[in-house]
N, C-alpha and C positions, 0 to 999 in steps of 0.2 A: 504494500500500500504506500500509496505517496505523501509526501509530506502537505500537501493539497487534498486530499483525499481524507486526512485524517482529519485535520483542521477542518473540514465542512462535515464532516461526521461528530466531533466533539461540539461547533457549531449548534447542531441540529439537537442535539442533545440539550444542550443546555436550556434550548430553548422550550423543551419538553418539559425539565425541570423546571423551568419560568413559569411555564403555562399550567403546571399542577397547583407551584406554591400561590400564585393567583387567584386558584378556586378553593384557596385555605388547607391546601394539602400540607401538613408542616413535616418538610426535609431534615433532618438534622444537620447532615454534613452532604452537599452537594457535587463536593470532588467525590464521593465516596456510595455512590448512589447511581443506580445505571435504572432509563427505564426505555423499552424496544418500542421501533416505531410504530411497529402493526398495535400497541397500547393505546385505549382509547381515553382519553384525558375527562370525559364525561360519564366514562365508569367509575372513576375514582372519585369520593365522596371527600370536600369539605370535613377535615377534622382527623382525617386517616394523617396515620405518621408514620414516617418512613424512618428507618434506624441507617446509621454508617453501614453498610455492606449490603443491602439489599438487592436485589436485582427482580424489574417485572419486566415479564416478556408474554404473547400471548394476546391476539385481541377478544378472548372470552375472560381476560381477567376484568375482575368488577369487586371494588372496593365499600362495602357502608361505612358510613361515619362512623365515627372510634375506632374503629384498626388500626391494631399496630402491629408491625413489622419488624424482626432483626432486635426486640430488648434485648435479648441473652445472646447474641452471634449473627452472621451473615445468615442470612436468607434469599433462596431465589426460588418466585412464586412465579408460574407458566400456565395460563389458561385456567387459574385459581378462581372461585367465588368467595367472597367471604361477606357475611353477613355483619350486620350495626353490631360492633363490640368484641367482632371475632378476634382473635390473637393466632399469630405465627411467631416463635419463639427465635425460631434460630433453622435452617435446614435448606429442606427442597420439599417443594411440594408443587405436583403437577395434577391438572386436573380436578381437583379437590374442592368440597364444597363445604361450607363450615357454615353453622346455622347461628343464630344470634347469643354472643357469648359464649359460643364453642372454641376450641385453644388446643394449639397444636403445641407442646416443649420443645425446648433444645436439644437442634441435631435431627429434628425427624428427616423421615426418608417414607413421602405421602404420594402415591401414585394413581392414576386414573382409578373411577370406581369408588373412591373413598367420600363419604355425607357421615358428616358430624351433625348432631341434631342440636339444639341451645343446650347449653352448657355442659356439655359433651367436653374430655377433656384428654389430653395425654401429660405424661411427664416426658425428661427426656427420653432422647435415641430409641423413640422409637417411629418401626416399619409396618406400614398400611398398603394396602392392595383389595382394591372390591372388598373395603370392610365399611358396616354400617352400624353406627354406634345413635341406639336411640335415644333421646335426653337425658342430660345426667351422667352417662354411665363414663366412667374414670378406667384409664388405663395408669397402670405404674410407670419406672423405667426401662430399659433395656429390652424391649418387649419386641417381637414380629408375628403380627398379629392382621394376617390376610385370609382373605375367602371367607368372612364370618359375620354374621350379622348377632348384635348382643342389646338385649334390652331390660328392662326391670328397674325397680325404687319408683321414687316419689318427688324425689329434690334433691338438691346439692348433699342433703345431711344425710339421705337415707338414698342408696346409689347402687347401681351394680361393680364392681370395678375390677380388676386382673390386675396380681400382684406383681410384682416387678419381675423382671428375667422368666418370663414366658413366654412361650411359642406354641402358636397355633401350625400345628407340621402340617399343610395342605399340599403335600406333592404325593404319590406311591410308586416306586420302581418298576411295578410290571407291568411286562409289556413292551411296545417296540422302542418306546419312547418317552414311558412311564405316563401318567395322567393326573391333573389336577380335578377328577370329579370331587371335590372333598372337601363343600364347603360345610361347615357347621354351625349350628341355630342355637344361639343360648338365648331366652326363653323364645315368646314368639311375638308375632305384631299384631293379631287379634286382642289377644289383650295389651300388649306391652305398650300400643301407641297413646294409653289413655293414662299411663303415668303411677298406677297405683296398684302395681303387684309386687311381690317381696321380692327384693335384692339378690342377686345372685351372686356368689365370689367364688372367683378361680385362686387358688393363693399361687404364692409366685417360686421362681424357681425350678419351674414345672412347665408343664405342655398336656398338648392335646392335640391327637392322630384323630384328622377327621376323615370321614364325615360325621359329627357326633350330637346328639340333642341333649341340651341341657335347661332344666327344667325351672321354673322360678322359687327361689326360695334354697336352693339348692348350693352346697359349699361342696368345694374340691380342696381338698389337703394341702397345704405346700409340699415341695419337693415331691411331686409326682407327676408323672404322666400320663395321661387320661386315656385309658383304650375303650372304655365301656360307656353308653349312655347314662346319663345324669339323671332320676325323676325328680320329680319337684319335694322339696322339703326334706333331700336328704346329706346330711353330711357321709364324705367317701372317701377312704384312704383305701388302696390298695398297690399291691408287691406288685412287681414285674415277673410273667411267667421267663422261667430258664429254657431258651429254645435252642437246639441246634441242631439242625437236618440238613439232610443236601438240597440245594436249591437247583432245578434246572432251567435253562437260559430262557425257554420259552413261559414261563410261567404266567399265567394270566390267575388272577384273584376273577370271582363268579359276576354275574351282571346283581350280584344281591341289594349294591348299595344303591340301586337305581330309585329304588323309595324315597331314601332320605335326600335323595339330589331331586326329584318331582317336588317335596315337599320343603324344598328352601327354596326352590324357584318360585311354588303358591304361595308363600310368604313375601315373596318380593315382589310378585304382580296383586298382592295385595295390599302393601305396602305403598305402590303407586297408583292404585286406585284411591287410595287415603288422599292423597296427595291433590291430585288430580278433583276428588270431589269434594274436600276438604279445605286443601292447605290453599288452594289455588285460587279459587272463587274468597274467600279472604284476604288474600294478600295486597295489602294495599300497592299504590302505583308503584313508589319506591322500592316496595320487598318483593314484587315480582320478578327480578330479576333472577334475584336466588331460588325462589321455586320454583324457576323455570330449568334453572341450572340442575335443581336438586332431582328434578323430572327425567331431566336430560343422564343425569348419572345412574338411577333408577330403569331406563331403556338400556343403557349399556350393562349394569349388572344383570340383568335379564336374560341381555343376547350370551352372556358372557357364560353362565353358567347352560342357558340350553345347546351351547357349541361344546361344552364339557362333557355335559352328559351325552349329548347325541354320539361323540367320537369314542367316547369310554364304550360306548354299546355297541358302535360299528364294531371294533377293534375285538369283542367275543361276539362278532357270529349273532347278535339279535335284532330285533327289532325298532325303529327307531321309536323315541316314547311318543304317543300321541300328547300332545299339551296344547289347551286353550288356556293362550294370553291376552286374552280380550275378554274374557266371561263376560255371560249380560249382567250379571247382580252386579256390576258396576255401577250402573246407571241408576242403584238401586240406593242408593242412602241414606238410613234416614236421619241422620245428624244435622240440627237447624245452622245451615254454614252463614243465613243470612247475618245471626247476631255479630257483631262487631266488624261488619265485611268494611268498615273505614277505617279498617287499621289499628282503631285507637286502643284495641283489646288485643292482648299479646294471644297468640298462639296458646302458650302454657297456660295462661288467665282463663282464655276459654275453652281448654280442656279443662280445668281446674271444676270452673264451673258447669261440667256439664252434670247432671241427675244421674240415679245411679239407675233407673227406668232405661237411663236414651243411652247410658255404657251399655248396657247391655243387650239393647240394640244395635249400637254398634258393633261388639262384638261377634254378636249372631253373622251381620251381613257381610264383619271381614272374614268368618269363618266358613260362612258360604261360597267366598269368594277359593276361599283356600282349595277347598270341598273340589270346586269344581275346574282345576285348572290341569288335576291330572286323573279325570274322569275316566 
């Protein structure tokens, strides 16, 4: 590059930063702050702060007022949403969608697929992949925790959360190429999306071989590894069986797991029917952006897991699964989305306030929804 070439590139630049801190973006340190052209300067909201080392790239990045960027270290956010109050700590995060007051720690490693719900939260270093964390629920540190959808608690005070130095193991060896069918469900979204079923904890130090369902209410031990389903209200410590047998190269595991892969994809196309009849017709002008975003990530986990399972099943010789992802009980909801559709009532407030009559209509119709997607 020429020294003309650079100069109207640094140029151009600066003038990007001019034209943020203008719409009350506040920069910290401007030599120390890069943001890409395809960035659209009226995604980024008035009140967002950018820290020394940040870096936005990405014209689906969209910033709400109170964001901040880069407290704890460099950050570089790429085709991110983050909603009024969301937090990035320090890392990389692509694609990623963060719902108001949701906070990613120092160090993450956040990749397409990932929706944090309001105050949804990580500590540091840790790694996200098609994972969907419902309000509230808290991750510790050191954590790699993809392919998993986790919900439960109530609030900040009463949470689901995964202890430090965990791993969700979502890969399995056999096979030509080994496969990721193996996403796993701690609790579920028929009820989980209404805020007020018992806590879940994974303790830390530990993991979990999916595909696995875990049930609300339910504790997993530290230092251990999860091979067995979780039912609800139970605490679980168990040994490691001692295995050693010959393995041979062709080895394929049975098409058995193909239930629990049916049954986390009707959680997700229930999940975005929520959204959709729900979160969407509420969202004021301003927050439509993000739950357009959150919509938009919701379609890809979708396709994401039915490319999973479809090729796990090619790969033994069966049949491809039938699945409706459109079910009619979409259309079916009977949750009042008119109340507070001007914004001025938060999401949490009016679940908070929904009767314990219309939960449990709601629940019925996401469960219907569930019901019917792998009919």
């Amino acid at each position: 590059m020429s020294g003309a070439d650079l100069t109207t590139q640094l140029a151009a630049l600066e003038a990007r930063l001019e034209a943020l801190a203008a719409r009350g973006v506040e920069i910290v340190d401007p030599r120390q702050t890069h943001v890409a052209a395809e960035v659209d300067a009226s995604r980024i909201a008035a009140g967002v702060r950018l820290h020394p080392g940040t870096r936005l790239a990405g014209a689906r990045t969209w910033l709400g007022a109170g964001v901040e960027v880069g407290a704890q270290g460099p950050a570089t956010l790429t085709d991110a949403v983050l909603a009024k109050g969301a937090r990035v700590d320090g890392g990389f995060a692509q694609g990623v969608v963060l719902l108001e007051g949701a906070s990613l720690g120092a160090d993450a490693h956040a990749r397409p697929g990932t929706l944090l719900e309001e105050r949804a939260s990580t500590a540091h270093a840790v790694g996200l992949k098609h994972t969907i964390l419902l309000a509230h629920v808290t991750l510790g540190s050191l954590i790699n925790f993809c392919d998993c959808l986790m919900a439960g608690g109530s609030s900040r005070k009463d949470h689901s959360e995964v202890g430090s130095g965990f791993i969700h193991f979502n890969f399995t060896p056999w096979g030509e190429r080994g496969d990721k069918a193996t996403p796993s469900l701690m609790g579920d979204v028929p009820r989980g999306v209404f805020y007020r079923e018992r806590r879940i904890f994974l303790g830390g130090s530990g993991g979990m071989i999916g595909p696995r369902r875990v049930g609300f209410g339910a504790v997993a031990a530290a230092g251990q590894v999860v091979r067995h389903d979780v039912p609800e209200d139970r605490l679980v410590l168990r040994t490691p069986p001692r295995i050693s047998r010959k393995l041979g190269a062709d080895r394929l595991d049975g098409a058995g797991r193909r239930r629990k892969n049916v049954d986390y994809i009707a959680n997700l196309v229930a999940l975005r029917s929520f959204y959709r009849a729900v979160r969407r017709p509420r969202a004021a002008a301003l927050h439509a952006p993000v739950i357009d975003a959150a919509l938009e990530t919701l379609d890809l986990a979708v396709q994401e897991r039915v490319d999973r399972l479809q090729a796990y099943l090619a790969e033994r010789g069966a049949k491809p699964a039938k699945l409706e992802l459109e079910p009619a009980a979409a259309s079916q909801c009977p949750l009042p989305v008119d109340a507070g559709s001007d914004g001025e009532l938060s999401h949490l407030d009016y679940i908070a306030g929904l009767d314990e009559a219309t939960r449990k209509q709601g629940i019925a119709w996401l469960r219907e929804l569930v019901a019917s997607v792998g009919r």
